[in-house]
Backbone as CSV, one residue per row, in Angstrom:
resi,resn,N_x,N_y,N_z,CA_x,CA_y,CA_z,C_x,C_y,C_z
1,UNK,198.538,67.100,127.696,197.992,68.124,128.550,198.235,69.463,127.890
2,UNK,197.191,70.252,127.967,197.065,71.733,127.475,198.316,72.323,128.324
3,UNK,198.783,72.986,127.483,200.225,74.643,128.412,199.598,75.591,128.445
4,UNK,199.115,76.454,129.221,198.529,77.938,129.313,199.747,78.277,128.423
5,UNK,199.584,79.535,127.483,200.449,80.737,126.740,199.781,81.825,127.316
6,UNK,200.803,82.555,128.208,199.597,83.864,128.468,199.505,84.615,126.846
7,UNK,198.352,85.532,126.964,198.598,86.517,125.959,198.844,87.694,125.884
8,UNK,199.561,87.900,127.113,200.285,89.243,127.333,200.995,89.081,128.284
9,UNK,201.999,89.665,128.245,203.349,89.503,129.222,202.367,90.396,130.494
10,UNK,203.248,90.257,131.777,202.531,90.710,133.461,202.698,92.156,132.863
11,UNK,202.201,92.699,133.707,201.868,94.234,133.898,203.092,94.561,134.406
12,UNK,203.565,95.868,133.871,204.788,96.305,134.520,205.235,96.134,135.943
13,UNK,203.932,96.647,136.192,204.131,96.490,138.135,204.809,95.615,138.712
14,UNK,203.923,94.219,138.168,204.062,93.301,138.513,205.816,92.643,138.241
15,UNK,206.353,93.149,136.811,207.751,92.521,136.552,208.508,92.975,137.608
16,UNK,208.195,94.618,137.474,209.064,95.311,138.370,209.042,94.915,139.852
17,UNK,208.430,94.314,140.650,208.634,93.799,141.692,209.860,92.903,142.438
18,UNK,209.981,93.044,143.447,211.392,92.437,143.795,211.019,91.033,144.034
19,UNK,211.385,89.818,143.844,211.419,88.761,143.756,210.487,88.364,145.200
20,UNK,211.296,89.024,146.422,210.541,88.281,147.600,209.221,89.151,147.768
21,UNK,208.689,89.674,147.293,207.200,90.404,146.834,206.629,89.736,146.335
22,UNK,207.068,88.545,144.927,206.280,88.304,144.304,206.682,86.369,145.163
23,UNK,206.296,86.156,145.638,206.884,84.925,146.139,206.079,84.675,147.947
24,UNK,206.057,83.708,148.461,205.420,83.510,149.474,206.598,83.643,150.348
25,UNK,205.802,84.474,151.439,207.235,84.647,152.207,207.593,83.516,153.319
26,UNK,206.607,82.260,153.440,206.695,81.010,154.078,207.705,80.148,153.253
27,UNK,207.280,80.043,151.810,207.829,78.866,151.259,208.805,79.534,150.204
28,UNK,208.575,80.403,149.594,209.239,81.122,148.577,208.766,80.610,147.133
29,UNK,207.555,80.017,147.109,207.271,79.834,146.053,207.040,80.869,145.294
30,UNK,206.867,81.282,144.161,205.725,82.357,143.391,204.883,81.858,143.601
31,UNK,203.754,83.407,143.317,202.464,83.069,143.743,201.556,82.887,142.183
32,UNK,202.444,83.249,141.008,201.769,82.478,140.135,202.154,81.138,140.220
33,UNK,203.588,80.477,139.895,203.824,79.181,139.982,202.510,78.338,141.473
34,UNK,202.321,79.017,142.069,201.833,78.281,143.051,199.974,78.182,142.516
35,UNK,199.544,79.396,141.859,198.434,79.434,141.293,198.225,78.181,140.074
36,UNK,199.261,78.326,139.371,199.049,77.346,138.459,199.005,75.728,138.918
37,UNK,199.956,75.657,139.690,200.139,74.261,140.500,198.711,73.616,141.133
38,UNK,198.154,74.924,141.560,196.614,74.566,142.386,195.731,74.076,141.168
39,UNK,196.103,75.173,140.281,194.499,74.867,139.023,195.254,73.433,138.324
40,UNK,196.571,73.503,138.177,196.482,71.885,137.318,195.947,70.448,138.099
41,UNK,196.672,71.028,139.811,195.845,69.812,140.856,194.262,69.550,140.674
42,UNK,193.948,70.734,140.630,192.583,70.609,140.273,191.701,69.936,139.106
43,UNK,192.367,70.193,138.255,192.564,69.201,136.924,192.471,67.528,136.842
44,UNK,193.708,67.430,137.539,194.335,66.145,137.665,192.978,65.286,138.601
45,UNK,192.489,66.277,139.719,191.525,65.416,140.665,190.304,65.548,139.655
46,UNK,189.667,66.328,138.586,188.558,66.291,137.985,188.926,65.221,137.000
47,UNK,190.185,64.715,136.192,190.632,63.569,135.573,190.723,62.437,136.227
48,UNK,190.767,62.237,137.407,190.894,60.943,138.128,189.443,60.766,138.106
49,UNK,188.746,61.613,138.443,187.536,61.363,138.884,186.510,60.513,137.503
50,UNK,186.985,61.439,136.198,186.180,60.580,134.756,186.900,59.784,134.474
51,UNK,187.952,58.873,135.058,188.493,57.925,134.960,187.785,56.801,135.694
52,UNK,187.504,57.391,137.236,187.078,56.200,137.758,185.823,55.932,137.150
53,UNK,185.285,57.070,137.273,183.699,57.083,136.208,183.356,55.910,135.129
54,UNK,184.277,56.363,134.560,184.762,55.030,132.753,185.142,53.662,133.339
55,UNK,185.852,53.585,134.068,186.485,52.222,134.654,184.862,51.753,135.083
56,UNK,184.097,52.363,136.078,182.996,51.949,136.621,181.917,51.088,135.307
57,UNK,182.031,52.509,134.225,181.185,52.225,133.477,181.154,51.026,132.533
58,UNK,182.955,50.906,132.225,183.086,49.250,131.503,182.872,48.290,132.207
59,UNK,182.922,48.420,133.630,182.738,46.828,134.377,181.577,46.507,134.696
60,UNK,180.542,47.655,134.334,178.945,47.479,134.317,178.901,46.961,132.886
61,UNK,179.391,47.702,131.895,179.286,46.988,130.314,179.652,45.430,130.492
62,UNK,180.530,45.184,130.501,181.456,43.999,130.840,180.072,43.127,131.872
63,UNK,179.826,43.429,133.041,179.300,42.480,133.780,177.551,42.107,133.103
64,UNK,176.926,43.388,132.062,175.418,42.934,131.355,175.989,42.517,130.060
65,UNK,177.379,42.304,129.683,177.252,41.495,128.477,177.199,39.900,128.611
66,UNK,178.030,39.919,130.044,178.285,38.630,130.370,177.144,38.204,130.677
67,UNK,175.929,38.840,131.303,174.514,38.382,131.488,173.639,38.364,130.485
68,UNK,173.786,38.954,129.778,173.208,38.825,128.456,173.291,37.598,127.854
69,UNK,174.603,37.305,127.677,175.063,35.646,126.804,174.793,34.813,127.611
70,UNK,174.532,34.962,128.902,174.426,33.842,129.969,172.936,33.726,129.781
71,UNK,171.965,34.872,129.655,170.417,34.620,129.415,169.817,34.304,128.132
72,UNK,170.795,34.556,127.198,171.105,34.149,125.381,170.922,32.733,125.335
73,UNK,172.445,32.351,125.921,172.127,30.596,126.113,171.335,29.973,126.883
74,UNK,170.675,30.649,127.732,169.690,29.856,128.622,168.713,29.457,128.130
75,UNK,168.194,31.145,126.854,166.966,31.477,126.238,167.496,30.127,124.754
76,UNK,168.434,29.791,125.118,168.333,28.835,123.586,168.005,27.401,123.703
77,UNK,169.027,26.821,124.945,168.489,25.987,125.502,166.939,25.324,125.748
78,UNK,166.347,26.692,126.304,164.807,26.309,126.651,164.262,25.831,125.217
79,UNK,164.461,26.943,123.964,164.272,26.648,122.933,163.826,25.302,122.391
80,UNK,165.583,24.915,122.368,165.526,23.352,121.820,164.381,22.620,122.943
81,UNK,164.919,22.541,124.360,163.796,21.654,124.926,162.831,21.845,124.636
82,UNK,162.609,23.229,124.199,160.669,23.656,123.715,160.050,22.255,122.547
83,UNK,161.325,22.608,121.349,161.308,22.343,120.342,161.289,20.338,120.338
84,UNK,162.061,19.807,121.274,162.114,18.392,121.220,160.740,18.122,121.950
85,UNK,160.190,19.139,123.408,159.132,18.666,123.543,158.394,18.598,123.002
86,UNK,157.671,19.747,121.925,157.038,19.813,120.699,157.187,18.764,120.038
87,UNK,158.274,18.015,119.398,158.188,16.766,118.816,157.322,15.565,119.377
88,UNK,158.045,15.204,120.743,157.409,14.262,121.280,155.768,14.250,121.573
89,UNK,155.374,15.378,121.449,154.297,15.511,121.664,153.259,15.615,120.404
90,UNK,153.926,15.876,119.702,153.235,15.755,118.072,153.204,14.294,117.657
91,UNK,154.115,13.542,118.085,154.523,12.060,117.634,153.405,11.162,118.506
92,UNK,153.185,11.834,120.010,152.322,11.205,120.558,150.573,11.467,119.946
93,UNK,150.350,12.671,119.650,149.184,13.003,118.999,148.565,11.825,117.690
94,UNK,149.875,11.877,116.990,149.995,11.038,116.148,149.439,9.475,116.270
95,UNK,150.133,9.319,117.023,149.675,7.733,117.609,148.488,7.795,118.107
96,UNK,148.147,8.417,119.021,146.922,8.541,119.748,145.940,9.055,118.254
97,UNK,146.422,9.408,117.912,145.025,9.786,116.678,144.891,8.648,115.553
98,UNK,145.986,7.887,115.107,146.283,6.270,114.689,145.046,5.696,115.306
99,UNK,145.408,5.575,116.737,144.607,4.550,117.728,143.249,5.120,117.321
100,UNK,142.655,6.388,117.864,141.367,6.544,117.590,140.916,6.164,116.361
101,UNK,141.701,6.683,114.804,141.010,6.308,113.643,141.025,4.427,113.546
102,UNK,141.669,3.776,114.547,141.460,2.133,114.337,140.083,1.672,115.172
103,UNK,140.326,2.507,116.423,139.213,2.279,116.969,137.390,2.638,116.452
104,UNK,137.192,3.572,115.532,136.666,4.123,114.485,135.912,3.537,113.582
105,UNK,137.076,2.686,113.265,137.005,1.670,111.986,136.242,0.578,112.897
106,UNK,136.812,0.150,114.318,136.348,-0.921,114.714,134.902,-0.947,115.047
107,UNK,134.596,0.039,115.569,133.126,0.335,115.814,132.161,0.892,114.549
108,UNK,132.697,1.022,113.476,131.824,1.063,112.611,131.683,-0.355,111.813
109,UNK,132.846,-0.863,111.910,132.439,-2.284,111.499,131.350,-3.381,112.256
């Protein structure tokens, strides 16, 4: 985490002040310590927030990779069945075109 460095010490005024001047007269905090406390809260809730953001965003990564490989192997699967039906069906052509060129022969004889 970043440290503010001021770049100039407070304004005289301001040193010269008596302690319960510069301080809340409820809590006794300072009212810079209390300024800074607000802007780092503020911080901290704009960091939670691109945290949950990122967390969100890997479990969307995470949940389309897992669909991806799940539609990968599906898409491969079909493939092969494409591919064995393609066989069987070439093998049947085959035969069936056997048969016609016998039948062919028979009627021209």
């Amino acid at each position: 985490m970043d440290t503010y460095v001021p770049r100039r010490d407070l304004p005289e005024d301001i040193q010269e002040l008596d302690e319960s001047e510069r301080a809340c007269r409820y809590c006794g905090v300072s009212y810079l310590v209390h300024h800074e406390f607000k802007t780092m809260k503020e911080r901290l809730a704009k960091l939670e927030e691109e945290v949950k953001e990122t967390n969100a965003c890997k479990e969307r990564e995470t949940r389309l990779k897992q669909e991806l490989e799940e539609r990968e192997t599906q898409l491969r699967r079909e493939l092969e069945e494409s591919r064995a039906r393609c066989g069987s069906l070439e093998a049947e052509l085959a035969n069936r075109s056997e048969r016609l060129d016998k039948c062919d022969l028979q009627v021209s004889a």
